[in-house]
C-alpha atoms as one frame of an Amber mdcrd trajectory, in Angstrom:
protein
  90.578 125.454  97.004  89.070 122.223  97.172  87.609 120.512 100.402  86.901
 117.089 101.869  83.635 117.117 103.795  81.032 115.385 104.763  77.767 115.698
 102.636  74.719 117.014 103.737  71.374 117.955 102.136  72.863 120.936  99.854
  75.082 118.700  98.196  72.342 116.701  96.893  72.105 117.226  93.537  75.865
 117.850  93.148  76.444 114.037  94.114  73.997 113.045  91.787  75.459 114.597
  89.356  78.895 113.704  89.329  78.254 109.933  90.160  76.017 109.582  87.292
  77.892 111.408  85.129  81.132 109.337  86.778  79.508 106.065  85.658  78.124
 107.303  82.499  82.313 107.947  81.672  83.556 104.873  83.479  80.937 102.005
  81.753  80.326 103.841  78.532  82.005 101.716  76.125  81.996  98.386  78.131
  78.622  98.297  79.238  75.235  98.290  78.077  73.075 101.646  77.927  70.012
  99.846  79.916  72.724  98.451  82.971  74.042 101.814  82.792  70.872 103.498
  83.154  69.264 100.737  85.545  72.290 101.482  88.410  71.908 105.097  88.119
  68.474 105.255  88.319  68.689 102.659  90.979  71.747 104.083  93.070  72.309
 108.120  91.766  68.680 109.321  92.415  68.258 112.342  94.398  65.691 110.485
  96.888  68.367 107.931  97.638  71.181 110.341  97.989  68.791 112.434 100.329
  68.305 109.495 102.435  72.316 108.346 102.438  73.526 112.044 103.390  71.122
 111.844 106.416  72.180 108.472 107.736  75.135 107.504 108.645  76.293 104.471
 110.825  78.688 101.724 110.561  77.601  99.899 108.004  76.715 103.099 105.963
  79.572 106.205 107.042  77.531 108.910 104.766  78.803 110.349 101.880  81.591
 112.780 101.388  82.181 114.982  99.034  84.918 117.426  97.399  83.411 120.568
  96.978  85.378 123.517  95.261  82.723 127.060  94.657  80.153 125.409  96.573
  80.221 122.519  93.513  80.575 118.948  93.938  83.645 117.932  92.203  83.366
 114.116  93.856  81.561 111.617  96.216  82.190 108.644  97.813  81.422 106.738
 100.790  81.622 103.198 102.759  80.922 101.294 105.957  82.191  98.512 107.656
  81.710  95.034 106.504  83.138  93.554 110.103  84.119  94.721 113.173  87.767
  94.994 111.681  87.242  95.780 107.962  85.321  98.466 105.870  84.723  98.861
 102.617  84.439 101.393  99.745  81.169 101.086  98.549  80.822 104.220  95.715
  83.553 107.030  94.331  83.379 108.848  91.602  84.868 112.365  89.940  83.558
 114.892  87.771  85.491 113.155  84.456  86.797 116.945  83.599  88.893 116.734
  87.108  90.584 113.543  87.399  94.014 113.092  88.133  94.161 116.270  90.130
  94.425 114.250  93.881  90.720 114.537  94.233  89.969 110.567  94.595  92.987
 110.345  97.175  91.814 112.747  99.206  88.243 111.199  98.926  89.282 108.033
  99.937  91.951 109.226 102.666  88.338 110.473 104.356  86.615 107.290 103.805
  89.492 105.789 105.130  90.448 107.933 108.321  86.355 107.166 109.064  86.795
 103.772 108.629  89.679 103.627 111.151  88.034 105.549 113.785  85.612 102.560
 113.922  88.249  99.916 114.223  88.924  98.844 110.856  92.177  96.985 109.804
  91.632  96.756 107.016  89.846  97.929 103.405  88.283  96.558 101.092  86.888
  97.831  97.499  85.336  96.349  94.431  85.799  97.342  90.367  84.818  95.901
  87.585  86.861  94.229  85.268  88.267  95.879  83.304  87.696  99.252  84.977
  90.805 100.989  83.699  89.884 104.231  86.040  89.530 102.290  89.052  91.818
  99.405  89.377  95.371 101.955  88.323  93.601 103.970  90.550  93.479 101.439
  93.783  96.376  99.713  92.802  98.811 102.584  93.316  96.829 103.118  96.917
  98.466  99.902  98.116  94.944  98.130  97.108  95.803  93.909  96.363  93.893
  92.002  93.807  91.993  89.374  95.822  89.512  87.868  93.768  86.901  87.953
  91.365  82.906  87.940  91.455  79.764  88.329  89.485  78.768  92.078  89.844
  75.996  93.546  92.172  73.392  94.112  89.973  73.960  91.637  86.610  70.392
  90.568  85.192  70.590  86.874  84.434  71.790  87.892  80.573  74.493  89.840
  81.922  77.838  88.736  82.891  79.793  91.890  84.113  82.592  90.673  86.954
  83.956  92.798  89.677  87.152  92.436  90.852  88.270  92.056  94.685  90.752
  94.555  96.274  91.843  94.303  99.722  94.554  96.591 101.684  95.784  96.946
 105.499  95.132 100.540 106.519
């Protein structure tokens, strides 16, 4: 049986893990090996993920994961943006287990977090593209809003991200 908790230090490796392996799936073929590599390293390091699974406020809510055997089968998290909206910030599935309700239970626990706190409303970003991600969003009542240069482009790089807004 699979369950939606919140992460703590055990889970660790298992949220490294599937978010690099996640992004490694999502941006293989539409990104370049050293952006690939330069987010992971950057966001999907075990130091990092120690340091998100023991803080947690309002602009950061903490990880959860979905944890099946004691192994991490997905991760995500957010934080508020405003006093009446939140954000998604990072989700991502072991690739072997998608489209098994994992991600909508994920986010429903982002989500319920986020609403505790006030928010009205959500917001996410996905790069163009992103045929995992938008479908994904889309079918969770998720509105395209706008588009943007990504988080991390280097000033050869020209990866967009896509704006997604819903009320919750």
């Amino acid at each position: 049986m699979i369950s939606i908790i919140k992460a703590n230090k055990k889970h660790i490796k298992g949220i490294a893990k599937v978010c690099t392996d996640g992004y490694w799936s999502t941006y293989r073929y539409s990104h370049s090996k050293e952006y690939i590599e330069r987010i992971v390293e950057e966001f999907y390091n075990e130091q990092r993920i120690k340091q998100e699974v023991t803080t947690s406020n309002r602009g950061w809510g903490g990880y959860f994961v979905a944890v099946e055997d004691r192994v991490v089968l997905g991760a995500g998290g957010g934080g508020m943006i405003s006093e009446k909206t939140g954000e998604v910030y990072v989700m991502y599935l072991n690739p072997s287990r998608r489209n098994e309700g994992i991600g909508t239970k994920l986010l429903a626990a982002i989500t319920n977090q986020q609403k505790e706190w006030g928010a009205e409303e959500q917001w996410v970003s996905v790069t163009k593209g992103n045929q995992k991600g938008i479908p994904f969003y889309e079918a969770r009542g998720f509105q395209y809003s706008d588009e943007k240069e990504s988080y991390s482009n280097t000033s050869e790089e020209n990866y967009l991200s896509l704006r997604y807004y819903r009320p919750i």
